[in-house]
C-alpha positions as CSV (number, residue, x, y, z in Angstrom):
1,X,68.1,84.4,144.6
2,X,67.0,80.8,145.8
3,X,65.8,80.5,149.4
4,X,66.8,77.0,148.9
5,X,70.2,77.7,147.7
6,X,70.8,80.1,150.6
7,X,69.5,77.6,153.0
8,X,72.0,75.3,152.1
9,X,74.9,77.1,151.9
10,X,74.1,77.9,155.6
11,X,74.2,74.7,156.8
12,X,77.2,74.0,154.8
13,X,79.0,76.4,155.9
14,X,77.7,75.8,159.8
15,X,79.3,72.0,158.7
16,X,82.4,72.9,157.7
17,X,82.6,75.3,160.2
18,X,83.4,77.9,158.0
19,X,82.2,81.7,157.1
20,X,82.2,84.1,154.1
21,X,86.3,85.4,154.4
22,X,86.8,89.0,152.8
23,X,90.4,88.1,152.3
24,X,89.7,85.0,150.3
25,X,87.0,87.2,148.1
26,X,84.0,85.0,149.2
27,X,80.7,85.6,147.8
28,X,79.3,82.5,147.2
29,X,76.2,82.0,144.5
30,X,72.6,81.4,145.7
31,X,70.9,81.8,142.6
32,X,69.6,78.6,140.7
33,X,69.1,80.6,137.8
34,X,72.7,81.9,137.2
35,X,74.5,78.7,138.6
36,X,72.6,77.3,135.2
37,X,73.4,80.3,133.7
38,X,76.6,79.4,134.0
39,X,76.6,76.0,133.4
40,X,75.2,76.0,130.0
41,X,77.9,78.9,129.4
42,X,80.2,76.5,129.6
43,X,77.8,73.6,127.9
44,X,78.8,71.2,130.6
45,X,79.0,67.7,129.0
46,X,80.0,64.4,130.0
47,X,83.7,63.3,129.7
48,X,84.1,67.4,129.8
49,X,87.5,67.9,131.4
50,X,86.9,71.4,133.8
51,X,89.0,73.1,136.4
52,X,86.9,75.2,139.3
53,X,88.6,77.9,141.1
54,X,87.7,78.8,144.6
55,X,84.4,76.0,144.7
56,X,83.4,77.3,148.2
57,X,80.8,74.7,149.3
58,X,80.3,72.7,146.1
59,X,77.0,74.4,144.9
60,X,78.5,74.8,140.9
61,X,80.7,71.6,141.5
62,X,77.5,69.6,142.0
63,X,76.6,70.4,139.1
64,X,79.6,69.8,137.1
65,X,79.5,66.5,138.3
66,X,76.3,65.5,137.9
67,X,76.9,66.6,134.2
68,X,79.5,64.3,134.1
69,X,82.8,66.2,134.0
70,X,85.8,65.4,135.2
71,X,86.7,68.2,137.7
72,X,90.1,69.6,139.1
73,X,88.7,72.0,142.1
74,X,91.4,74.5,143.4
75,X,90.3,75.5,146.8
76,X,92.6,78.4,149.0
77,X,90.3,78.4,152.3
78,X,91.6,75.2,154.6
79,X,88.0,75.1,156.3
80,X,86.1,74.3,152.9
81,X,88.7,72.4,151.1
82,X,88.2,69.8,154.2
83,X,84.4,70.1,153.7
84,X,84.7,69.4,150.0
85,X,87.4,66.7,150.5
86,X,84.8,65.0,152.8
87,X,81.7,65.4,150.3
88,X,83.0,65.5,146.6
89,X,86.5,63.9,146.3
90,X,84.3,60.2,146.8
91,X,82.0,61.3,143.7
92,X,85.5,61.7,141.9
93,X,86.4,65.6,142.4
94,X,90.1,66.4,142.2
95,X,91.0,69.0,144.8
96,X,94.0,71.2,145.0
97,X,94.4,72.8,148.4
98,X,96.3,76.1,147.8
99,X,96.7,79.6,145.6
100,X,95.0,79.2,142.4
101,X,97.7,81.4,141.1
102,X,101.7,80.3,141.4
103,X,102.3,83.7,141.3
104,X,100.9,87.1,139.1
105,X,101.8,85.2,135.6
106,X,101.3,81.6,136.1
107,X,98.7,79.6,137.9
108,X,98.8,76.5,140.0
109,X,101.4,73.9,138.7
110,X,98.4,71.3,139.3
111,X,96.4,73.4,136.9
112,X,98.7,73.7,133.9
113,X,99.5,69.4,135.0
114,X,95.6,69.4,134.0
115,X,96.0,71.1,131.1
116,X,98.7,69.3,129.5
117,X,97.2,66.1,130.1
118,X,94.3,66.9,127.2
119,X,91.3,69.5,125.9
120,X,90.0,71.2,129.2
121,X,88.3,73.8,130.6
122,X,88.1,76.9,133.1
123,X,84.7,77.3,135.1
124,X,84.2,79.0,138.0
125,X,82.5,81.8,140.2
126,X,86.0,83.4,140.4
127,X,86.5,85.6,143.4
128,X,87.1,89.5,142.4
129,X,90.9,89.7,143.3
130,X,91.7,87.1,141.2
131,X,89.4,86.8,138.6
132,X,91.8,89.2,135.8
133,X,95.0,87.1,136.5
134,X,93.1,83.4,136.1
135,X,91.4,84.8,133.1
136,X,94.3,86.1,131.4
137,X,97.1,83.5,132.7
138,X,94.7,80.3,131.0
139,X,94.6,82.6,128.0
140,X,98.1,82.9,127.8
141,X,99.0,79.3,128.1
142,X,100.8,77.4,125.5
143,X,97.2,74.9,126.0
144,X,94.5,77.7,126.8
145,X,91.1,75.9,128.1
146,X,88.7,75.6,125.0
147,X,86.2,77.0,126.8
148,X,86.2,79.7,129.6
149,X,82.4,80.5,131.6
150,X,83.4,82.2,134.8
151,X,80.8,85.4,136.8
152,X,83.1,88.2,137.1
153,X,82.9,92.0,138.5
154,X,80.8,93.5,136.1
155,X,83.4,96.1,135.9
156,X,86.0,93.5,135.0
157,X,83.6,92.1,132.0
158,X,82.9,95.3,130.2
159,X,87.1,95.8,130.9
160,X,87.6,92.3,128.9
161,X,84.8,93.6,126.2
162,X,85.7,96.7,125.8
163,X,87.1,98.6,122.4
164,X,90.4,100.6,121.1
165,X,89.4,104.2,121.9
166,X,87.2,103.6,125.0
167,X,88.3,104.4,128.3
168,X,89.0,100.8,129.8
169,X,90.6,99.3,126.6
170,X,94.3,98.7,127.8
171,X,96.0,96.0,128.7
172,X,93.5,93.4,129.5
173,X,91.5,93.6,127.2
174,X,94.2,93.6,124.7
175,X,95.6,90.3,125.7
176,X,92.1,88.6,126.4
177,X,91.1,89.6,122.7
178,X,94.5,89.1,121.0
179,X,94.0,85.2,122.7
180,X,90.6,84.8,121.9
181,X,86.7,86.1,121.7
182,X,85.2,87.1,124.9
183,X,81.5,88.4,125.7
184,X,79.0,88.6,128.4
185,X,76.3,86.0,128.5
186,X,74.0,87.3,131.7
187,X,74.3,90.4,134.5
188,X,74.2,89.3,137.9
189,X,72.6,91.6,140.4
190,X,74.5,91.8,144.1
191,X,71.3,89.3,145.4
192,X,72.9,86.6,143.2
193,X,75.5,86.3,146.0
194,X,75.8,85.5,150.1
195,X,77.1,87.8,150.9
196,X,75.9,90.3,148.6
197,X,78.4,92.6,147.1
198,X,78.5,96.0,146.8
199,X,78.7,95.9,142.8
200,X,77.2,94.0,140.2
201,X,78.8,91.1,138.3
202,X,78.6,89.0,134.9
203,X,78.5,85.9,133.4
204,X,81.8,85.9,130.8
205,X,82.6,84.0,128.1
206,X,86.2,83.7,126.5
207,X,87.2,81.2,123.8
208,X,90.5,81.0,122.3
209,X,91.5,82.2,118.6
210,X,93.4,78.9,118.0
211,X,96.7,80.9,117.6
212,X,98.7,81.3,121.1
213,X,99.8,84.1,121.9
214,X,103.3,85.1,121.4
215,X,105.8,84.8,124.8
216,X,105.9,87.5,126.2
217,X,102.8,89.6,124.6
218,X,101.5,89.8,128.1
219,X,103.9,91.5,130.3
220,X,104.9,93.7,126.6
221,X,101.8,95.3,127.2
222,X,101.4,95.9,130.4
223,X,104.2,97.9,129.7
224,X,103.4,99.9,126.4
225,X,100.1,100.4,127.7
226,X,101.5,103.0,130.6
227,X,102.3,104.7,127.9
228,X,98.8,104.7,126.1
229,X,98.3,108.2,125.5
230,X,101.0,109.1,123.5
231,X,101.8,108.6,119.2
232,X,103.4,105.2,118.9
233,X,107.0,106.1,118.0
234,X,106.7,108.2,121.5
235,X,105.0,105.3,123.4
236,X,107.5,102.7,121.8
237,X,110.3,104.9,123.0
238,X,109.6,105.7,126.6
239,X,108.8,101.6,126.3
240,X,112.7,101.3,126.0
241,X,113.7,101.7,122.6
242,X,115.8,103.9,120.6
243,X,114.0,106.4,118.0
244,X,115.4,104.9,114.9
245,X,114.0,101.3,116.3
246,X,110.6,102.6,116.9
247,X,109.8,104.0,113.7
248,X,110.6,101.0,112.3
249,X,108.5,98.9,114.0
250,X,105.8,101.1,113.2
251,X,106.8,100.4,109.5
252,X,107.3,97.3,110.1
253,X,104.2,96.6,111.9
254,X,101.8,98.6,109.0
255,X,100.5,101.0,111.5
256,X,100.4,104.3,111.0
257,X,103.2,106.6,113.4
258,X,100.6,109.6,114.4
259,X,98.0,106.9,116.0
260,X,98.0,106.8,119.4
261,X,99.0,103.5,121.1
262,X,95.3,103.7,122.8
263,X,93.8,103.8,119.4
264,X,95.0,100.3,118.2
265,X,93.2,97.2,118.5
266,X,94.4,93.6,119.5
267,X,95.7,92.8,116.1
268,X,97.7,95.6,115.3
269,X,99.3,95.5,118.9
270,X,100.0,91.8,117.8
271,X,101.6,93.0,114.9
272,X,103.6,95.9,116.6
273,X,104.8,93.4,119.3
274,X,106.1,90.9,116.4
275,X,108.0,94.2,114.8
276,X,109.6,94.9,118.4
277,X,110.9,92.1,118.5
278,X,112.7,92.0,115.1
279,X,113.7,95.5,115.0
């Protein structure tokens, strides 16, 4: 935690006339250390096209800009978008007032406008009650970022890392890994943070595979994965198809019927999904 840091985020907010909102997810970082952290995560560069979520007071988009990326900030809190309207957008910062997220599947229409337009980027100290859906929404996209650095719920990280058999492998982590690679760079204790949270967080990492994922993949499973305890033709069928279909996806697919749907990684449930949909 910097003094420094924490200093000025006081008299930021005490500008903007603003406070830490629990609705909004606010926990804004003080730590030099892991706002570099997070920075070379994402190997800021010049010309680097980046969109922020949630920017707060400007503390990581200073340092975007001063690294010379072109920055798309999407702000929700009215107070702090007018703060950063009045300090940044001169230095060239892009602001989005609003939701990040258009709704639970699809984020900001300024956002994928910002994507189509060329190679970008997703950087951010993403607020806990979103952080999941903008992770897995950019993956999604038909034009995911390149690069993904974003501090997270610790929780949430080792959900996005995790591995067919263990506990919090399900439908998350499937999707993030069947999109891309993720890892964790750093862990972030709750001082990292103003105010401090009651859990730790991390520094995560996604970047794509190169191969989108299939329309639909997403929400497919979400759905299988209630389901995750059970053999796959079982799973497949309480999924909403007939007996006869199942087993043949399961042929289809290459994966053996007695498995449990818990017990297949991102490929296979790539594979299954691409069976479904021809059966």
């Amino acid at each position: 935690m910097s003094t420094a840091l924490r200093a000025q985020l006081a008299s930021d907010l005490a500008e903007a006339g603003c406070a830490p909102l629990h609705r909004f997810g606010q926990n804004f970082m003080i730590d030099e250390g892991a706002l570099d952290a997070l920075r070379d995560a994402l190997g800021a560069a010049a010309g680097m096209r980046v969109v922020e979520v949630g920017p707060g007071t400007g503390l990581f988009t200073a340092r975007l800009l001063a690294a010379g990326c072109t920055v798309l900030a999407v702000e929700i809190d009215h107070g702090l978008a007018a703060f950063l309207r009045q300090r940044f957008v001169p230095q060239g910062l892009e602001l989005i007032e609003g939701d990040c997220l258009e709704s639970k599947d699809r984020l900001h229409p300024a956002i994928a406008a910002f994507a189509a337009a060329g190679p970008w980027n997703l950087a951010a100290n993403l607020p806990y009650d979103v952080a999941l859906p903008v992770i897995l929404d950019a993956a999604a996209m038909v034009n995911p970022p390149r690069r993904i650095a974003v501090t997270i719920q610790l929780e949430a990280a080792q959900r996005l890392c995790s591995r067919p058999g263990e506990s919090s492998w399900g439908a998350t982590s499937c999707t993030g890994q069947a999109a891309g690679q993720v890892r964790i760079v750093r862990r972030l204790g709750p001082g990292s943070f103003h105010p401090r949270p009651r859990v730790d967080s991390a520094i995560v990492v996604w970047e794509p595979s190169g191969i989108p994922l299939p329309t639909g993949f997403p929400t497919w499973c979400r759905k299988v994965f209630s389901f995750r305890r059970k053999v796959l033709p079982r799973a497949l069928r309480d999924a909403g198809l007939s007996k006869d279909l199942a087993d043949a996806a399961c042929t289809v697919a290459g994966v053996d019927p007695t498995r449990r749907l818990e017990q297949l990684d991102s490929a296979e449930m790539l594979a299954l999904h691409a069976a479904v949909a021809i059966s």
